[in-house]
C-alpha positions in Angstrom: 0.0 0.0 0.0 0.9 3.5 -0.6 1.3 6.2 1.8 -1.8 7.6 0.5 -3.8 4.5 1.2 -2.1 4.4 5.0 -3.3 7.9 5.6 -6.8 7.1 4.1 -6.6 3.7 6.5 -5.8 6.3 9.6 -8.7 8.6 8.7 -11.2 5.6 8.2 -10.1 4.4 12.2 -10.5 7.9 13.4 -13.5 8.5 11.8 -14.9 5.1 13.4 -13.8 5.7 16.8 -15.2 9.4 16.3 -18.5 7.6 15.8 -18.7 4.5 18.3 -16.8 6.8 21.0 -19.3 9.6 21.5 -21.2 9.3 25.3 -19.2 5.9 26.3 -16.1 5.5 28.6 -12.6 5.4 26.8 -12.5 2.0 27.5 -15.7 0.4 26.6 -15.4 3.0 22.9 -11.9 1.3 22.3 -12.9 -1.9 22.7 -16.0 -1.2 20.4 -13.5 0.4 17.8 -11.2 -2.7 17.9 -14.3 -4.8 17.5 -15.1 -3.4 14.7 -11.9 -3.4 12.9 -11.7 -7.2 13.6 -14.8 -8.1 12.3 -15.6 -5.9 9.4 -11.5 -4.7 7.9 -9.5 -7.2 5.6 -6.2 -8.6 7.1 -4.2 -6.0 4.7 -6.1 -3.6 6.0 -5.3 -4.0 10.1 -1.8 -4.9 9.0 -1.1 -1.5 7.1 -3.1 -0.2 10.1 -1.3 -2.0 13.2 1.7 -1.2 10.9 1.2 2.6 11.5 1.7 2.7 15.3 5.7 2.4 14.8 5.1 5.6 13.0 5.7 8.9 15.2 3.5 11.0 13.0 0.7 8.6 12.0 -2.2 10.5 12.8 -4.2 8.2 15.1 -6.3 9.7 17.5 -6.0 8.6 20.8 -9.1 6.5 21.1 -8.3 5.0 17.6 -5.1 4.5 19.3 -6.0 3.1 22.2 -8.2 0.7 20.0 -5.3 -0.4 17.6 -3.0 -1.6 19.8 -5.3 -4.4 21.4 -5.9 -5.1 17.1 -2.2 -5.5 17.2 -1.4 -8.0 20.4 -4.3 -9.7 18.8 -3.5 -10.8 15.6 -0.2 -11.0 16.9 -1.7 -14.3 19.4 
C-alpha cells in the first residue's frame, strides 16, 4: 500500500472511533472500535493499520489509538 492509502486507512479508524466513542467510557469506545476493525476490515487492511503505530507521526487519534493496539497483540496471538 501506498502512503496515501495508510493515511486514508488512519482517517477511516479515526472516523470510526469518532462515531462508536461519543457518550461511552474510553475503555468500553476502544474496545467497540477494535471490534469493529476485527470483524468488518480485511487482514491487509489491520496490518497496514497496526503497521502505523511504529510511525511517530501517524495520525491516530487517541481513542483509535487506544483501540489499535489491542488489534495489534491480537492478531499478533
Amino acid at each position: 500500500m501506498t502512503l496515501d492509502q495508510d493515511a486514508q486507512l488512519v482517517r477511516m479508524v479515526n472516523q470510526i472511533a469518532a462515531n462508536l466513542g461519543g457518550g461511552r467510557e474510553p475503555d468500553e469506545a476502544a474496545d467497540g472500535v477494535c471490534d469493529h476493525l476485527e470483524k468488518f476490515w480485511a487482514r491487509p487492511m489491520k496490518r497496514r493499520v497496526i503497521a502505523c503505530l511504529d510511525e511517530a507521526d501517524n495520525g491516530l487519534a487517541p481513542l483509535a489509538r487506544q483501540a489499535v493496539e489491542p488489534l495489534a497483540e491480537r492478531q499478533a496471538g
